[in-house]
C-alpha positions in Angstrom: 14.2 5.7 1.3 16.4 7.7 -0.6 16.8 11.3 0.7 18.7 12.7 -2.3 16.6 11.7 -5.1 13.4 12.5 -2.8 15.1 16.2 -2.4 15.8 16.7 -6.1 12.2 16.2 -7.1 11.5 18.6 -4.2 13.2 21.0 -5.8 11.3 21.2 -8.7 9.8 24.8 -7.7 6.1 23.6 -6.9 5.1 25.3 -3.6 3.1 23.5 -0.5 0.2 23.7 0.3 1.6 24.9 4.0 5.3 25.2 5.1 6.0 22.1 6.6 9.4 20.7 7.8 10.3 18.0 5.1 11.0 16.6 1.9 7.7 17.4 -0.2 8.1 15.6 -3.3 4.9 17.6 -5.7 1.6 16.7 -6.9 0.6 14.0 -8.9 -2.3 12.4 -9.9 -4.2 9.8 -9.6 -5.8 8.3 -12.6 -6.9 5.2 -11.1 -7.1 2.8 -8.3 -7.3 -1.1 -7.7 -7.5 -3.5 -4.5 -8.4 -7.0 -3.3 -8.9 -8.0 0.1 -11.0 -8.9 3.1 -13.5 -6.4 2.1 -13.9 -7.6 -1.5 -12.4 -6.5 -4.9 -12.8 -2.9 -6.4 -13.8 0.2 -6.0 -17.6 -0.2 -5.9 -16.7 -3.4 -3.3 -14.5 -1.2 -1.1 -16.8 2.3 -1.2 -19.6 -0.2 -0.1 -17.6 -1.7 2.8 -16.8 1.4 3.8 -20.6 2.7 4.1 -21.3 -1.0 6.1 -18.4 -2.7 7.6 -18.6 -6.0 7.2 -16.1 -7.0 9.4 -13.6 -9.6 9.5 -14.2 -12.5 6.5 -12.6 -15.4 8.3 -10.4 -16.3 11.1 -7.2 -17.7 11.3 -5.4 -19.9 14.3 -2.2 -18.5 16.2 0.1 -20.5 18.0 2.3 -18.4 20.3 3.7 -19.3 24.2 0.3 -19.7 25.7 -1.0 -22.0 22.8 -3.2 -21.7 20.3 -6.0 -19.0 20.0 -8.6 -17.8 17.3 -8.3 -14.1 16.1 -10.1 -12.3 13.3 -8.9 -11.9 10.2 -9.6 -10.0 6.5 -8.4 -12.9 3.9 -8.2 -11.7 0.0 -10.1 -14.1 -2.8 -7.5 -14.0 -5.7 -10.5 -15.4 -8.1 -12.0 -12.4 -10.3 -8.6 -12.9 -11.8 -9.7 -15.7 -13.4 -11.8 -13.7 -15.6 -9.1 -11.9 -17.0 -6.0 -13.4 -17.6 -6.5 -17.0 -19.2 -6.1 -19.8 -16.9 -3.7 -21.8 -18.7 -1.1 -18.5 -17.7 -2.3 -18.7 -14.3 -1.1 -22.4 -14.2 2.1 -21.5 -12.4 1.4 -18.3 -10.4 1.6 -17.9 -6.9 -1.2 -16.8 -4.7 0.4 -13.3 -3.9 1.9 -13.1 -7.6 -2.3 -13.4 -8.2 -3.0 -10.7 -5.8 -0.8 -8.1 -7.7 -1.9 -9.0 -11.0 -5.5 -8.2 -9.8 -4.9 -5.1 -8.1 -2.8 -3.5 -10.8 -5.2 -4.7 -13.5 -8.3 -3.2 -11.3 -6.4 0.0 -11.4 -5.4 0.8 -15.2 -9.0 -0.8 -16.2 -10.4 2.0 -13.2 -8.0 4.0 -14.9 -9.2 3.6 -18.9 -6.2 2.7 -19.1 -5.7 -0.9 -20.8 -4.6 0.8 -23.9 -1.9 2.3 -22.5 1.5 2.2 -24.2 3.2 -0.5 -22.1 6.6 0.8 -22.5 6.0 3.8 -21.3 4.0 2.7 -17.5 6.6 1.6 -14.7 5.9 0.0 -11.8 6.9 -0.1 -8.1 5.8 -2.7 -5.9 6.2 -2.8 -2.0 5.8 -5.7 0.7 6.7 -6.0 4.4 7.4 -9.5 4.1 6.5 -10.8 0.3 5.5 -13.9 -1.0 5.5 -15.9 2.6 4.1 -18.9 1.5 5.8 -19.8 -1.7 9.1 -18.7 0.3 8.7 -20.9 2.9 7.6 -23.9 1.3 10.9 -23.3 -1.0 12.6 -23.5 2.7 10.8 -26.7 3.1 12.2 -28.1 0.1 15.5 -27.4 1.0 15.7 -28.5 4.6 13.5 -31.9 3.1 14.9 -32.2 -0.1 18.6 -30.2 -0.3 19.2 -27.4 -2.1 20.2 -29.0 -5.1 16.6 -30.6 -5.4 14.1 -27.9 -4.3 11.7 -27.2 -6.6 13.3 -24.2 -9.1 9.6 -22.4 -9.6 9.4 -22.4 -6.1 12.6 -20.6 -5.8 11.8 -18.3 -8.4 8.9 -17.2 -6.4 10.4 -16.9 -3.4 12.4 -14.0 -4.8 11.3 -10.4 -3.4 10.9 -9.3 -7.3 8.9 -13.4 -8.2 5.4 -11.5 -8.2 6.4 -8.1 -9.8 8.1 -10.5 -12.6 4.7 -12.7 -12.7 2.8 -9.6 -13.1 4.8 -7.6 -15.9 4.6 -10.6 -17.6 1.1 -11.1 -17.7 0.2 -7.4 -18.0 2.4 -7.4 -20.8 4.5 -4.3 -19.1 7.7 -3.6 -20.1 8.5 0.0 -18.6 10.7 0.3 -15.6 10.4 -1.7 -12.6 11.3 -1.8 -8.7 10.0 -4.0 -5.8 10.8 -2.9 -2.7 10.7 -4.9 0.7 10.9 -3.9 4.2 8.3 -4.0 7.3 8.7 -0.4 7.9 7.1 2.5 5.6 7.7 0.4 2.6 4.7 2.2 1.0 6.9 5.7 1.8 9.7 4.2 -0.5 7.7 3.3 -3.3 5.8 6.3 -3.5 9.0 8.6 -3.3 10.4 6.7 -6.2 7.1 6.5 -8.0 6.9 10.6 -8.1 10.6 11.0 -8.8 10.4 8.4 -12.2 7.6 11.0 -13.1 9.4 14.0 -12.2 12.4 12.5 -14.1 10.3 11.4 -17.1 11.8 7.9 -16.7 7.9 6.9 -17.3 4.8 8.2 -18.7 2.6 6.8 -15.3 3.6 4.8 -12.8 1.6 1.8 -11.1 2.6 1.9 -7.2 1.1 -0.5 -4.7 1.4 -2.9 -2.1 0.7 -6.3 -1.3 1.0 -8.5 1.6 -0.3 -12.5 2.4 -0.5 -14.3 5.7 0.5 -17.4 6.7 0.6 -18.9 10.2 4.5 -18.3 10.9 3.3 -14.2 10.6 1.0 -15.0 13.0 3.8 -16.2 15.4 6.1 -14.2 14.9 3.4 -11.5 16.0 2.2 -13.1 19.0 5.5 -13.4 20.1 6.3 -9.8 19.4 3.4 -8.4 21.4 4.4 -6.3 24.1 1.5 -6.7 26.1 0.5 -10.2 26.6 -3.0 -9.5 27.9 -3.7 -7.2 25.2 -6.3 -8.7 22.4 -4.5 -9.0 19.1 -6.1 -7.0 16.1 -7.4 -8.2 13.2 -5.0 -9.5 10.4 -5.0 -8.0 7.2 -3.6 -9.6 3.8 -4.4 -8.4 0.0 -3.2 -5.6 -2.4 -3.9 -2.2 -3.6 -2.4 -0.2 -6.7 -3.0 3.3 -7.8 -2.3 4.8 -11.3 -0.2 7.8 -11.2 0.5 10.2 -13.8 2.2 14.0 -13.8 -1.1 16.0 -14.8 -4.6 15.2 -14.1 -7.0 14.3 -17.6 -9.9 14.7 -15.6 -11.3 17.5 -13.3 -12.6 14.7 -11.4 -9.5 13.0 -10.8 -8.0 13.7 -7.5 -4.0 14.7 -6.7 -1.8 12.8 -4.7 0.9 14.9 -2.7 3.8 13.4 -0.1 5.7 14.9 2.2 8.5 12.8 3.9 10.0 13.6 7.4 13.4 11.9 8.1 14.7 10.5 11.5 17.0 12.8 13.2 15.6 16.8 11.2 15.5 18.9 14.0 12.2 20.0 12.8 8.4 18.6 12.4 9.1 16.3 14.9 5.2 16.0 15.3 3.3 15.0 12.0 1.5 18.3 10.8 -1.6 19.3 8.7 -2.1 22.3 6.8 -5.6 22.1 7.4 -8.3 20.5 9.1 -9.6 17.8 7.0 -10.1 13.9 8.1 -7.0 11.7 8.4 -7.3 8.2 7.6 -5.2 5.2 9.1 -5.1 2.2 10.4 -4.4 3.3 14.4 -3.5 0.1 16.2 -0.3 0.0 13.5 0.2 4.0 13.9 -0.2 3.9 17.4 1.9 0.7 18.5 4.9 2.4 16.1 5.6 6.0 17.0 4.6 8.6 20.0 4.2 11.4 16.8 1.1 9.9 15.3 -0.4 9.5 19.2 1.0 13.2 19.3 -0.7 14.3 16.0 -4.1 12.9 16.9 -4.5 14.6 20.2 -3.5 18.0 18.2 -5.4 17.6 15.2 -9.3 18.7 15.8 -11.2 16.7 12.3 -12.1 13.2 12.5 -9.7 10.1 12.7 -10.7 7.5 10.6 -9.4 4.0 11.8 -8.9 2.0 8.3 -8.5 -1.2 10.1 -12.2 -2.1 9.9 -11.7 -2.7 6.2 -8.0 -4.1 6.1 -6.7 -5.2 9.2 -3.3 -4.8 10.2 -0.6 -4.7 7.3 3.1 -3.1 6.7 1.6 -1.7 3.4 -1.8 0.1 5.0 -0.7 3.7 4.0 -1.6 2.0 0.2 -4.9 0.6 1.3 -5.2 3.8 3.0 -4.7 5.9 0.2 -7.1 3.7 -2.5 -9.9 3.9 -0.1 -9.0 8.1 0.3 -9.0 8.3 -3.9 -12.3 6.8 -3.5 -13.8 8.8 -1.1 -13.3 11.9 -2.5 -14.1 10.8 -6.1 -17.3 9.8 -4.5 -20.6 12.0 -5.5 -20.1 14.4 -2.9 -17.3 13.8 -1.1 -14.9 15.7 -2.5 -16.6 19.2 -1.6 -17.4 17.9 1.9 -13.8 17.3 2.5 -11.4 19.5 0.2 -8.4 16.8 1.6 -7.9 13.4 3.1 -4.7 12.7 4.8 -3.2 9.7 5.7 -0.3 9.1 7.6 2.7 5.9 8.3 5.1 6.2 10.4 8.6 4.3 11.7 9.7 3.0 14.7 13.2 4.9 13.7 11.1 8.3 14.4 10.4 9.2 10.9 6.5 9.8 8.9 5.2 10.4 5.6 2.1 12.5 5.0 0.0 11.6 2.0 -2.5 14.3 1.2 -5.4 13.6 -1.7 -7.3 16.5 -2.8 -7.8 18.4 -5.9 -5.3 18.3 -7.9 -5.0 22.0 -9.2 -5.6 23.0 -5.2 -2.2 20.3 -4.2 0.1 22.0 -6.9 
């Protein structure tokens, strides 16, 4: 994460909502929002699985020291994509490439915002661990093949930017672009640099999301990584999820998006705060396995905790998932008087958080 550019845009005079320790980057707003996963595809698809959890759609098969065992998983259908980019450009995509293509499409159509001027709408992309399956069945070509004869689509896929390239092509978007990848508070990263290119007027709205796709080697790797043995694994989570931000809001009905960031080491905030007493969502078994803050917050904090990992299962990229399904809540007939914000928290194992507050936008500024 970049502190300095973070602190510039937090200079730019807007005042918080409390007085929080922090970099708080300003209000922006959301214009639309877009996911694919285990729960379905959309917003009507994910408002629905949040009134009725349907719980896990399949299960997948982890191998670890003790052998093999079932566990529960949310697994993403890339095929409404079918229905709008023509097959014969599919041909050649990648199963996570066609994840992001969804969810960013879902979002500028949620958004009314097909039209928009291409050049002008960046995008930021982040993963924990990318496209896994088309990376390691590059490595499989290599170690079967050579590297001189493994398949050169392959490689390009295996690349960290492959399905932000797969998607700008087929969305036809030619504004500014960024992928970022790393398993801790890679969503934090994008988001910072989504609000700065606003702030900056690199871009006229920014499409920020996440994306993430399993394959057996995560499930290992995070069986192996357990530190309690006995302890039943959670859910896995795979899909993707994209919001539309822009500077201003175009509707009253739109909600804001505002992000504070807390680095490792400030000598203040050391617990996640809340400047008021509205419902947090997050997906606890990640918050709680990473960082004694969010256990901290939670026992602190007096409103509801909503665990998001009903709906997703456990991913790097939750805070994204998090924050579609919080757009759509309060958008909801209803629920934006009920609840005036919806927080929803990520944290590091290094010590540091990020807050992401949606409300209404003239009340974030």
């Amino acid at each position: 994460m970049t502190s300095d550019l973070s602190r510039q845009a937090f200079a730019s005079g807007l005042e918080p909502v409390a007085a929080p320790a922090g970099d708080r980057l300003g209000a922006v707003a959301i214009r639309g929002l877009g996911a694919v996963g285990g729960f379905g595809c959309g917003r009507a698809e994910l408002l629905q699985a949040w009134r009725n959890p349907p719980g896990p759609n399949g299960k997948v098969e982890v191998v670890g020291s003790a052998g093999a065992r079932s566990v529960p998983a949310f697994l993403a259908d890339s095929g409404p994509l079918d229905e709008v980019v023509p097959r014969r450009k599919l041909r050649r995509v990648d199963r996570f490439s066609r994840l992001v293509t969804l969810a960013a499409h879902l979002a500028l159509a949620d958004g009314d915002a097909l039209d928009f001027d291409r050049g002008r709408l960046g995008v930021v992309m982040a993963t924990g661990y990318g496209a896994n399956h088309t990376t390691f069945r590059f490595l499989d070509d290599c170690l079967d093949y050579g590297a001189a004869a493994a398949s050169p689509l392959l490689f390009s896929g295996a690349g960290h930017s492959g399905a932000l390239s797969n998607l700008t092509i087929l969305l036809e978007i030619t504004g500014p672009l960024l992928t970022v990848c790393q398993p801790t508070m890679p969503i934090a990263s994008a988001l910072a640099t989504a609000i700065c290119w606003l702030r900056e007027g690199r871009a006229e709205a920014v499409l920020v999301g996440g994306a993430e796709e399993y394959v057996p080697l995560l499930g290992y790797a995070r069986e192996r990584a357990r530190p309690d043995k006995g302890e039943a694994l959670s859910a896995v989570g795979e899909g993707a999820a994209f919001l539309l931000l822009t500077p201003t809001a175009g509707r009253r009905t739109e909600p804001g998006l505002d992000l504070l960031l807390h680095y490792p080491g400030e000598s203040a905030g050391e617990t996640i705060q809340f400047p008021d007493n509205s419902p947090v969502l997050g997906n606890q078994t990640r918050c709680g396995r990473e960082s004694a803050a969010w256990r901290k917050a939670r026992q602190e904090h007096k409103a509801g905790w909503l665990d998001t990992g009903v709906l997703f299962g456990d991913l790097p990229t939750a805070l994204i998932f998090n924050l579609t399904l919080a757009a759509a809540l309060w958008a909801n007939s209803g629920e934006g008087a009920k609840h005036p914000y919806l927080h929803c928290v990520e944290t590091g194992q290094d010590g540091g958080w990020v807050r992401a507050t949606v409300g209404q936008f003239s009340g974030l500024r």
